[in-house]
N, C-alpha and C positions, 0 to 999 in steps of 0.2 A: 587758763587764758582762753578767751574766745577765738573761733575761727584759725587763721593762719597763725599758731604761734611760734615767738620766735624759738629757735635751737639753741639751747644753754649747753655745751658740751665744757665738763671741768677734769682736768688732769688732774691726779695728783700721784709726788711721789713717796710720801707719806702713809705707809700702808695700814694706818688706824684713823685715816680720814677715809678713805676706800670701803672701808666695811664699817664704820658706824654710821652716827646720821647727821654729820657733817657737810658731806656732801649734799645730799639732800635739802638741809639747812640751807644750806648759800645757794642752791638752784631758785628755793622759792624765796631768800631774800631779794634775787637779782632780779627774777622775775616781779618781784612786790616792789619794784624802786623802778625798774623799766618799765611797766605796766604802759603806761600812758603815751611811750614812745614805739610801741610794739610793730605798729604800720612801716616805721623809718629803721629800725631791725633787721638785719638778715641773720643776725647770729651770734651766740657774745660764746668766746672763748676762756676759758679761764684754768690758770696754770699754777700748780704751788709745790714747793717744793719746799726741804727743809735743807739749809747751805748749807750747817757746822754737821749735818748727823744730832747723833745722840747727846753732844755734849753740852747742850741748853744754849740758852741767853735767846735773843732778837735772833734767831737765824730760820722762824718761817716767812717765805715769800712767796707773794700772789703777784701774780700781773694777767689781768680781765682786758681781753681787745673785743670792744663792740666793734663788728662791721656792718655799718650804717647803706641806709640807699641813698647813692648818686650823692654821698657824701665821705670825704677819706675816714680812717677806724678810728676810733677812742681806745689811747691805751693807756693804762691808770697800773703802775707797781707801789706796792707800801710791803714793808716789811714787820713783825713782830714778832713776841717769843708763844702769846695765847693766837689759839685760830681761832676761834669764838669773834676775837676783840678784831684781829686781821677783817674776820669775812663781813661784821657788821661795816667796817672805816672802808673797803673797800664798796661793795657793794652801794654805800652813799656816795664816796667819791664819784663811781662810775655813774650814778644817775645824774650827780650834780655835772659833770663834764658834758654827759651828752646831751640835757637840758643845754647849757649854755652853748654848745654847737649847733643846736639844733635850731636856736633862737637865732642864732650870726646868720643860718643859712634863710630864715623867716624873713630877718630884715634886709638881707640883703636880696632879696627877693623882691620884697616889698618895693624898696626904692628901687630899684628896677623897669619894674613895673608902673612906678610912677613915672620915671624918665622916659618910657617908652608911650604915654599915656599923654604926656604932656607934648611931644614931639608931633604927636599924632595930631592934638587939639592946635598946634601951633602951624602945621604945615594945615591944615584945613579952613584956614584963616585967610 
């Protein structure tokens, strides 16, 4: 990433996500899905752990909290039994969430700013 990039910090308690390139994996999918919102970023956390232990099924879980500027954090949990499949479903999730906050805060901006613009033209009348 160019210039100020954001802090991907990922926990994990899974000690064969730790030392292969797992981790690494989901730093640069997050980073390749956040790219474009990198300015409104302070930092995205990201936690996973496995619930049952050793004894299979859906029991990894991630929960990624973006904390945004001068906007509250995005926090996105999915559960599954592959991390592969978990860090891609998450990693999407998390861009499509802070796109769409990011957009609420754009238009609520906007009109805003319209209202404030129109008050202006109206009291100078």
């Amino acid at each position: 990433m160019k210039g100020d990039s954001m802090r991907v910090q990922i926990r994990s308690s899974i000690a064969n996500f730790d030392k292969g390139p797992g981790k690494q994996r989901l730093a640069e999918l997050l980073e390749r899905n956040l790219g474009r919102f990198e300015r409104r970023i302070k930092s995205v956390q990201v936690f996973i752990e496995d619930v049952n232990g050793p004894k299979g099924g859906v029991d990894k879980e991630c929960r990624c909290v973006v904390h945004l500027r001068r906007l509250p954090p995005v926090v996105i949990r999915d559960a599954d039994e592959c991390l592969t499949t978990l860090a891609h479903r998450v990693a999407n999730r998390t861009a499509h969430a802070v796109r769409r906050c990011v957009s609420r805060k754009n238009k609520l901006g906007l009109s805003n700013r319209q209202r404030i613009g129109d008050v202006a033209a109206a009291s100078a009348t």
